[in-house]
C-alpha positions in Angstrom: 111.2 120.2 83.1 109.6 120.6 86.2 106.5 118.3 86.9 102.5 118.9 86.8 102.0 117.3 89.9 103.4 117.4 93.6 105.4 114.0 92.9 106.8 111.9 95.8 110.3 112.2 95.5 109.8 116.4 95.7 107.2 116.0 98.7 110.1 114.3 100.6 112.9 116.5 99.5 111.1 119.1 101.0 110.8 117.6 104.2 114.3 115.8 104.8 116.7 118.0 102.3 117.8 114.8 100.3 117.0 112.0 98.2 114.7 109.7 100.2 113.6 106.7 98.7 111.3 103.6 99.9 112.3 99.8 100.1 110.1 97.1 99.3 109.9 94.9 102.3 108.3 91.9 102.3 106.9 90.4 106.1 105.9 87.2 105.1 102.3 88.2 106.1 98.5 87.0 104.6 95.5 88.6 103.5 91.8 87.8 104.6 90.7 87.6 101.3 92.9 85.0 100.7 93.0 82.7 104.1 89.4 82.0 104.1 88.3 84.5 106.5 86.5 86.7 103.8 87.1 84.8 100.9 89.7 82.1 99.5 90.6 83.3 96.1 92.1 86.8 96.7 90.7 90.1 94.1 90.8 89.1 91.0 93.8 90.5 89.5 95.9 89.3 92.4 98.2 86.1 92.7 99.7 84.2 95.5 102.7 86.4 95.4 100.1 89.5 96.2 102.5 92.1 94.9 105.0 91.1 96.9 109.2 90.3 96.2 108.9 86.6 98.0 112.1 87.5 99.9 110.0 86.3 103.6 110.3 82.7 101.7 113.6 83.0 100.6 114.2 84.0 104.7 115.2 87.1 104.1 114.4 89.1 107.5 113.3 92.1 107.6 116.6 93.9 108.4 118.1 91.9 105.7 115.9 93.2 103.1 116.0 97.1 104.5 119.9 96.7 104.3 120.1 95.3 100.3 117.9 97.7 99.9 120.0 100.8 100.9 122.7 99.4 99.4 121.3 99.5 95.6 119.3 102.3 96.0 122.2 104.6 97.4 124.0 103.4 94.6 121.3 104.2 91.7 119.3 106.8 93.2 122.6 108.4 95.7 119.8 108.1 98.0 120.6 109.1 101.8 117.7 108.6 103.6 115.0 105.4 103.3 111.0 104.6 104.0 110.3 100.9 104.8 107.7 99.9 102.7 105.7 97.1 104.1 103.8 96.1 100.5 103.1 92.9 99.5 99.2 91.2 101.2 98.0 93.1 104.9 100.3 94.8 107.0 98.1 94.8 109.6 97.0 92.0 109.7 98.7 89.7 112.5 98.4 89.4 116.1 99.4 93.4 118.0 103.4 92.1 119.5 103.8 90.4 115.7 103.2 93.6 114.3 104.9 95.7 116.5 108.0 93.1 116.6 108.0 93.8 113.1 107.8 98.0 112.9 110.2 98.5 115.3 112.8 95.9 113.6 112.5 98.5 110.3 112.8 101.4 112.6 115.7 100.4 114.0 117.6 100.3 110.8 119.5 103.1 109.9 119.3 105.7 108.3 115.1 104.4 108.2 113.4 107.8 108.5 109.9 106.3 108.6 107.3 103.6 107.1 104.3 102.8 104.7 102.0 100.3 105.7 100.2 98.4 102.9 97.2 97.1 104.1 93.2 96.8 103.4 90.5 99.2 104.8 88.9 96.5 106.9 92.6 95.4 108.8 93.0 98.0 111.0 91.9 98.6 114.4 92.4 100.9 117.1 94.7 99.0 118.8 97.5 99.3 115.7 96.3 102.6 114.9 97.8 103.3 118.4 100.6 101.4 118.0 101.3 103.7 114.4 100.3 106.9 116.3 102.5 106.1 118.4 106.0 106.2 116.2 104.9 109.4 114.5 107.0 111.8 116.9 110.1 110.4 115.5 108.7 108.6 112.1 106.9 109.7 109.2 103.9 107.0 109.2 101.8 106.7 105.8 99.2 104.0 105.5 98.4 102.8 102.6 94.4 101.7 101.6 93.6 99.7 98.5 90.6 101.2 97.5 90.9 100.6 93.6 87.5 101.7 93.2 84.4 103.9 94.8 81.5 102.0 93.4 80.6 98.7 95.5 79.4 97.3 92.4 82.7 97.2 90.7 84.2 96.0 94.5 81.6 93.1 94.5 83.0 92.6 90.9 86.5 92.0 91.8 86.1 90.6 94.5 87.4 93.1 96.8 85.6 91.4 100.3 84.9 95.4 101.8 82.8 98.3 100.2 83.2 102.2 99.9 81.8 102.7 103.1 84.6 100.2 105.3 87.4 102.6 103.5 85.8 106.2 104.5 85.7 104.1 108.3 89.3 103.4 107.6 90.3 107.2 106.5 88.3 108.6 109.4 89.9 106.6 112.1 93.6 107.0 110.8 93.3 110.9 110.3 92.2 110.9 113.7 95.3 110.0 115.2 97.4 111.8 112.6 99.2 109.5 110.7 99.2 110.2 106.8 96.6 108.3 104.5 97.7 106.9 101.1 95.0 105.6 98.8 95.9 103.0 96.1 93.1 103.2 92.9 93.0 101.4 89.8 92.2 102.5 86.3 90.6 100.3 83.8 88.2 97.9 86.2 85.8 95.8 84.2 82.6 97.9 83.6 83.8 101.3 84.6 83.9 104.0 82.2 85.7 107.5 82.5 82.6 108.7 84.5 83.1 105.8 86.9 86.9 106.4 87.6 86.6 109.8 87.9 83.8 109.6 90.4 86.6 107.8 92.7 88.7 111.2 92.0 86.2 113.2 93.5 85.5 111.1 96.4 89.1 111.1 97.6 89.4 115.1 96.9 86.9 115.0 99.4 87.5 113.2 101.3 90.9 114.9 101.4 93.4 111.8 101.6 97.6 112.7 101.7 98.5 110.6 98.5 97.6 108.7 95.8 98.8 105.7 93.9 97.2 105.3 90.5 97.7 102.2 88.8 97.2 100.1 85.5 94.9 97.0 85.9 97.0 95.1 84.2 96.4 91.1 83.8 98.8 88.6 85.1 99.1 84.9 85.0 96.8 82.3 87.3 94.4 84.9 88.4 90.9 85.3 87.3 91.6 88.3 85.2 93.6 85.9 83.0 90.6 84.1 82.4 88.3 86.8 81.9 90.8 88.5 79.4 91.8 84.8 77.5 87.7 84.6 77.4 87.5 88.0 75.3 85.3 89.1 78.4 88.0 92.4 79.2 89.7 94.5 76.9 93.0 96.2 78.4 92.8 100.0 78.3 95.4 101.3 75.2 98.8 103.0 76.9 97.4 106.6 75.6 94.0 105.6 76.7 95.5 105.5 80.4 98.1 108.3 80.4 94.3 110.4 79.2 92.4 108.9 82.1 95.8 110.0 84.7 95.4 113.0 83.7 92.3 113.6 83.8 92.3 112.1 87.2 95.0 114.9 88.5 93.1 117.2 87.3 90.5 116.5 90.1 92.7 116.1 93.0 94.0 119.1 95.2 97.6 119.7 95.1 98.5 119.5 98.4 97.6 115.5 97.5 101.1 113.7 97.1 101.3 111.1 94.0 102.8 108.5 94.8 102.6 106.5 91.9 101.3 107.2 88.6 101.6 103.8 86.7 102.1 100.4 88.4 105.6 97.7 88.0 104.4 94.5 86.9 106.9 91.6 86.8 107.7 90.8 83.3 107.4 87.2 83.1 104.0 87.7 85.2 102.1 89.5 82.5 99.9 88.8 80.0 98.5 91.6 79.1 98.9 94.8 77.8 102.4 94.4 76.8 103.2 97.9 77.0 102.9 98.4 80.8 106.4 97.4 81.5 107.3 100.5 79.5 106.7 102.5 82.4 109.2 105.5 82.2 107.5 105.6 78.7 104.3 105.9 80.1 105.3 108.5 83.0 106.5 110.8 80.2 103.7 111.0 77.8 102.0 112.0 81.0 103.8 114.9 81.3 103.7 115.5 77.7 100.0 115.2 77.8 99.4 117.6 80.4 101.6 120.1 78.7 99.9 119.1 75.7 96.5 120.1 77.4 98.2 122.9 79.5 96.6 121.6 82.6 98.2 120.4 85.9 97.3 118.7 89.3 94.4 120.7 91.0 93.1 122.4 88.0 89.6 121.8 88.0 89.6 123.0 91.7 90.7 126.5 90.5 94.4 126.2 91.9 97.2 127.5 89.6 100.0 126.0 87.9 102.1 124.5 90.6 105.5 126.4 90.7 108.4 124.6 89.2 
């Protein structure tokens, strides 16, 4: 059944004519909200793994992670073509010949068709942004900005260490140079409503980002949001209370905005809460079921039609 949304794997279909998927790289790299130079303790709902697979520690290089990676995934997915994906902490945040050291070693693995930077608004400057610009006329080159939220109050809350303002900087001065923008948002912050998260919607329609990756705020173990939750001071949003919230979300972005990511992969013996977010095909198709459901789709509330299956 064909999807509400213009999904990933179709957006890069289009442009390469086979199954392209990303690999999780890990670069052994920090965050400033963690080393002390904006704050020690990370957001709130982060650990010290920061999202990341830990295979830096376990000295896996970055070649040897791109090639286990192609194997499995050619294998599962028969995939043919591959994105390094540069996720866990800042991906820009090191010293310019460490960085670039560190591109070009993904780049020159084949059968690598381009990367996907993970990174904070406030880590980048003009001199990687060059360095980026630079690889896009034989790379696809998507940065990827945790926003997670549009209202500085619920950034000061979590301690995010950069406000709304430092990530339309960040957007301005990557489209510039023509490299594709990613924005990563969480659903279910403490104190936001549905008004609240869908006020982030419409700030990224506008300000006309290349993707989105929704995600769960889900709770995992040693990280403030365990405390907070254990307290009875946050309540977890219900599995058909978020799959509403999604789609209500689509609703409000354009469709020429790729979705990356509609429901986020926690690790199973990390989470505390809700349970059912490890269910996430489960969650992805009563997604679908709920747009159908509402017959609406990606874009709708901008007027654009049912995207053709």
């Amino acid at each position: 059944m064909p999807k509400r949304y213009n999904d990933l794997n179709a957006y890069l279909r289009g442009l390469y004519g086979c199954r392209v998927q990303k690999i999780t790289v890990d670069a052994g790299l920090t965050c400033p909200n963690r080393d002390g130079t904006i704050a020690a303790g990370g957001c709130i709902y982060c650990n010290t793994r920061g999202s990341g697979t830990g295979a830096w520690a376990r000295g896996l290089s970055v070649t040897a992670q791109l090639q286990q990676g192609k194997q499995a995934l050619a294998k599962r997915y028969n995939a043919r073509k591959f994105i390094a994906y540069f996720q866990s902490f800042s991906n820009t945040y090191a010293a310019l010949p460490h960085l670039q050291a560190l591109y070009e070693e993904a780049l020159a693995v084949d059968d690598v068709v381009g990367l996907s930077i993970g990174t904070r608004p406030d880590c980048v400057s003009p001199a990687v942004l060059d360095l980026l610009q630079s690889y896009t006329t034989s790379y696809l080159i998507w940065m990827e900005y945790g926003l997670q939220s549009a209202h500085n109050e619920t950034l000061k809350l979590i301690n995010r260490g950069h406000d709304r303002q430092t990530f339309c900087k960040a957007v301005e001065m990557t489209r510039k140079r023509g490299l594709k923008i990613c924005s990563h948002v969480i659903l279910g912050l403490p104190n936001e409503g549905r008004t609240q998260m869908l006020a982030t919607a419409d700030l990224l329609a506008d300000l006309d980002v290349d993707g989105i990756k929704l995600h769960l705020l889900y709770v995992i173990k040693d990280t403030p949001m365990e405390d907070l939750y254990r307290s009875g001071s946050y309540r977890c949003l219900r599995q058909q209370e978020y799959v509403d919230l999604a789609c209500d979300f689509l609703e409000r972005l354009p469709q020429r905005i790729v979705i990356q990511r509609l429901t986020g992969d926690p690790h199973p013996q990390e989470l505390v809460a809700p349970k059912w977010a490890v269910r996430k095909n489960d969650t992805l198709s009563r997604i679908q079921a709920t747009l159908e459901k509402r017959d609406s789709w990606q874009g709708k509330a901008h007027g654009e039609p049912l995207p053709a299956g």
